[in-house]
C-alpha positions as CSV (number, residue, x, y, z in Angstrom):
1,X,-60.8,19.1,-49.1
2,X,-58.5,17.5,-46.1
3,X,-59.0,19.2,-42.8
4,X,-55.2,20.8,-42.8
5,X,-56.4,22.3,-46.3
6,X,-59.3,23.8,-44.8
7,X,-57.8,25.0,-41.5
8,X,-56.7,28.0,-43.0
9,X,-59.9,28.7,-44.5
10,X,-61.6,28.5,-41.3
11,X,-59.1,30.4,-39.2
12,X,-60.0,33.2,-42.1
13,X,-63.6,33.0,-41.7
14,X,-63.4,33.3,-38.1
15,X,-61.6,36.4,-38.5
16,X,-63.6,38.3,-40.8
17,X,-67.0,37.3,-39.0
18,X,-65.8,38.0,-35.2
19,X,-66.1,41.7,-34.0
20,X,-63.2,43.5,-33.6
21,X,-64.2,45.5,-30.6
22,X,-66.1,43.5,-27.5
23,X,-67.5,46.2,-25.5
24,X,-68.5,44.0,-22.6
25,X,-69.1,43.9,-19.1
26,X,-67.5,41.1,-16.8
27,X,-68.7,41.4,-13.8
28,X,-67.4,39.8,-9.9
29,X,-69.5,36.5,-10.8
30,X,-67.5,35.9,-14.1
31,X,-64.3,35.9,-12.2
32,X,-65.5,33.4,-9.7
33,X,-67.0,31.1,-12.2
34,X,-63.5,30.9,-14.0
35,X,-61.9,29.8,-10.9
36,X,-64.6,27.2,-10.4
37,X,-63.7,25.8,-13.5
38,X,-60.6,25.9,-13.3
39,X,-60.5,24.0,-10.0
40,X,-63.0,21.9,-11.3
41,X,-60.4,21.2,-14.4
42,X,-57.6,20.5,-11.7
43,X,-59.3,18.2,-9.9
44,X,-60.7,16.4,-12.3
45,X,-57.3,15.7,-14.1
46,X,-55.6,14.7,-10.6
47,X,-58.7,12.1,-10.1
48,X,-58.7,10.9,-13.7
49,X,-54.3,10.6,-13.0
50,X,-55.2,8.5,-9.9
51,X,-57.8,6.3,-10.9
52,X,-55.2,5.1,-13.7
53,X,-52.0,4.7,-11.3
54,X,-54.4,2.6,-8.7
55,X,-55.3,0.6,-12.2
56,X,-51.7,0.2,-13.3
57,X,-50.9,-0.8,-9.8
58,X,-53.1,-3.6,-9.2
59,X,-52.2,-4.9,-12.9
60,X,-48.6,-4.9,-11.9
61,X,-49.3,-6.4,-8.6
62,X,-51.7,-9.1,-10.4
63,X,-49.1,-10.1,-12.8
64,X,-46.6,-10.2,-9.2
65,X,-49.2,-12.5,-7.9
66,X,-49.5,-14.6,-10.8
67,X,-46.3,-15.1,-11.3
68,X,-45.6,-15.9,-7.3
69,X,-48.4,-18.9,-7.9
70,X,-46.9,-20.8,-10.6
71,X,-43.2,-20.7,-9.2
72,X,-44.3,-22.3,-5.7
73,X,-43.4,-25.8,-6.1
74,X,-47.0,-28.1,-5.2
């Protein structure tokens, strides 16, 4: 079976074996640890973004560079 075949299947299953009521408590903590996370998410995109647009622009600038050195006549 392909994985889009069994997709279904699976979506199923998770359906019938999940409770339908979650009598749980969240409590203050819970609250504060999703907004870590999601800081911690935010951040960590933004740093991943920047690390690859300081890499871009040094390849760019290297191929400036390179370019620049074999047109000056010797």
């Amino acid at each position: 079976m392909r994985f889009p075949e069994l997709l279904p299947v699976l979506g199923a299953l998770v359906l019938l074996v999940t409770p339908r009521h979650a009598w749980a408590y969240l409590d203050p903590g819970t609250g504060s640890y999703l907004l870590q996370m999601a800081a911690a998410g935010l951040f960590a995109g933004l740093f991943t973004i920047k690390m690859y647009w300081t890499n871009l622009k040094m390849w760019i600038q290297g191929k400036r560079a390179a370019a620049a050195k074999t047109d000056e006549p010797k």
